[in-house]
VMD Tcl script that draws the C-alpha trace (Angstrom):
set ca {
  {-25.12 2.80 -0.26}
  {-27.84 4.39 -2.36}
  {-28.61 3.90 -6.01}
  {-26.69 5.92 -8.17}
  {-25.66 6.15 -12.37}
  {-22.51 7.83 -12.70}
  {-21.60 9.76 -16.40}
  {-18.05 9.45 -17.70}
  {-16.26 12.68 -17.54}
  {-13.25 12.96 -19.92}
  {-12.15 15.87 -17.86}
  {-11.54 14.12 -14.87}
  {-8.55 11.71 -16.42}
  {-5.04 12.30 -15.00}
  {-1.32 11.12 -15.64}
  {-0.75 8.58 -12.77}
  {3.53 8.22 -11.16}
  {2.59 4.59 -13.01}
  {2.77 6.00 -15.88}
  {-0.72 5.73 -17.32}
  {-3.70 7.83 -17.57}
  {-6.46 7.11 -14.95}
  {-10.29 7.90 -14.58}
  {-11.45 6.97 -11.23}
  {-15.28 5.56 -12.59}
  {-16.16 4.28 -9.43}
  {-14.03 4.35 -5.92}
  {-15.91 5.51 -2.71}
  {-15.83 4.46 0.84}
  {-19.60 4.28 1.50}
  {-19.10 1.17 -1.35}
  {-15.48 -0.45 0.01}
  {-16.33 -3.47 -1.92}
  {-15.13 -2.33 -5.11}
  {-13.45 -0.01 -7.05}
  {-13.62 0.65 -11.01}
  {-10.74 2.89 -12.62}
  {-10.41 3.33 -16.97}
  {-6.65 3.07 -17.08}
  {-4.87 4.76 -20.52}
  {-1.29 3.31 -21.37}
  {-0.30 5.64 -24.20}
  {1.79 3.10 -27.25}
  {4.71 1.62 -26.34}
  {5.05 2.55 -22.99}
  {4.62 0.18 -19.63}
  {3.47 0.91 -15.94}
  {5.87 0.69 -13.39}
  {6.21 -2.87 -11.48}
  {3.91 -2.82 -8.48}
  {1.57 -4.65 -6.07}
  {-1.51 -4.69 -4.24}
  {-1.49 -4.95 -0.45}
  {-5.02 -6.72 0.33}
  {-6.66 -5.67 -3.11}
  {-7.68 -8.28 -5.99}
  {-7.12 -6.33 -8.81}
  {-8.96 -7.35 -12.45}
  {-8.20 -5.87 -15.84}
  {-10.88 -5.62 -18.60}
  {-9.18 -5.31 -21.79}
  {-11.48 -2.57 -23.61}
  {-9.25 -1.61 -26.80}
  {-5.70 -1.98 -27.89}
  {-3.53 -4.15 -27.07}
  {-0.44 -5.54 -24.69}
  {1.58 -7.54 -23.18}
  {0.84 -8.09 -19.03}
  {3.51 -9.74 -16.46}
  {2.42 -10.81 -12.85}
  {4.55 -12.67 -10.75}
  {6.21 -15.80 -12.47}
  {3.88 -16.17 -14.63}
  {5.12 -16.15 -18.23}
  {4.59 -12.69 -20.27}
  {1.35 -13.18 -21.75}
  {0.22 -11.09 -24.92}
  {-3.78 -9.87 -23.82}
  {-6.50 -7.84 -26.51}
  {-10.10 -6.57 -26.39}
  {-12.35 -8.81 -24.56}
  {-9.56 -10.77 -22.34}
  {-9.94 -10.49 -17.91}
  {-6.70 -10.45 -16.12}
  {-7.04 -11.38 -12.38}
  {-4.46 -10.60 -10.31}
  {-4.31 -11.47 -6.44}
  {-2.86 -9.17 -3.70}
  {0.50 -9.12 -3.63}
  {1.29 -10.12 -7.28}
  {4.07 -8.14 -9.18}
  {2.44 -6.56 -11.97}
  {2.85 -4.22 -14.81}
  {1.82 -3.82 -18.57}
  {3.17 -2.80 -21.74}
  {0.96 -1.26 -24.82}
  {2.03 -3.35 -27.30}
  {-0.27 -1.53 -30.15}
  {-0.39 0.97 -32.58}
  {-3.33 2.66 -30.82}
  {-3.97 3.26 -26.54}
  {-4.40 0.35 -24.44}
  {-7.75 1.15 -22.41}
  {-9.02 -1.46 -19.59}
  {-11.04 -0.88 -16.68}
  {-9.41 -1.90 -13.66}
  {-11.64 -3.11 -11.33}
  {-10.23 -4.10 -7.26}
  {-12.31 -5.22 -4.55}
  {-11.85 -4.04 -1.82}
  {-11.94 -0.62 -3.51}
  {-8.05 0.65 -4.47}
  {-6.82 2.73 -1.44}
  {-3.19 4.45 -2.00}
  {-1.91 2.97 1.25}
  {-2.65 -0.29 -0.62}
  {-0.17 0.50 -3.68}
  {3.79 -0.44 -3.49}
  {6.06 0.38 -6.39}
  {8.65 -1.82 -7.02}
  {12.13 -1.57 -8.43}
  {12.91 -5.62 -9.28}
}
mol new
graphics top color blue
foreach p $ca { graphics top sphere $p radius 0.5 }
foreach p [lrange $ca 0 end-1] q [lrange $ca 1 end] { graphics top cylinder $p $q radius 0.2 }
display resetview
C-alpha cells in the first residue's frame, strides 16, 4: 500500500438494490483491511434486511437520523455522533427516521466484497 489522500467526488454516488445511495470512499484490494463507503438513506425509507459473510461492518452516524435493527437486539433509535458495530453475520437494516437524509460512513474490515453481501427476506 502506498500513501494516498483521496477527494470526495459527488459524482461518483449511486442508488444501491439496498435501497440507499452509496459512495465507495475507500474499498481496494491492495488495502483488504478495510473498506469506507458514505451511505444516503433518503427520509422515511429503510435498507433491505441483510448480512455480512466474514465482514465487521461499523456505522458512523454523520447527519440525520434513524432507527437501526441487528439481530435480536431491540430497535434502537441512533443520531449524529453514535458508532453501530455490527459482527458478520448479523441481520441488519436501517430506517431514516428524520426529516432530512440519514448519512453514515460505513466502514467493514475486511474491506466489503459483493460475494460477502446476502439479502434477506425474514
Amino acid at each position: 500500500m502506498k500513501p494516498k489522500i483521496g477527494k470526495f467526488e459527488v459524482e461518483a454516488e449511486y442508488f444501491s438494490e439496498e435501497n440507499c445511495f452509496v459512495n465507495e470512499l475507500y474499498n481496494s484490494a491492495a488495502d483488504a483491511a478495510v473498506s469506507i463507503a458514505r451511505i444516503r438513506v433518503l427520509p422515511g425509507e429503510i435498507t433491505k434486511l441483510h448480512r455480512l459473510h466474514h465482514t465487521t461492518e461499523r456505522y458512523v452516524i454523520l447527519a440525520g437520523s434513524g432507527i437501526v435493527e441487528i439481530d435480536e437486539l431491540p430497535k434502537r433509535e441512533v443520531q449524529i455522533g453514535d458508532v453501530v458495530s455490527i459482527p458478520p453475520m448479523c441481520r441488519q437494516r436501517i430506517t431514516n427516521s428524520g426529516a432530512g437524509d440519514l448519512i453514515f460512513l460505513a466502514v467493514c474490515s475486511p474491506r466489503f466484497i459483493p460475494q460477502n453481501y446476502e439479502e434477506l427476506d425474514y
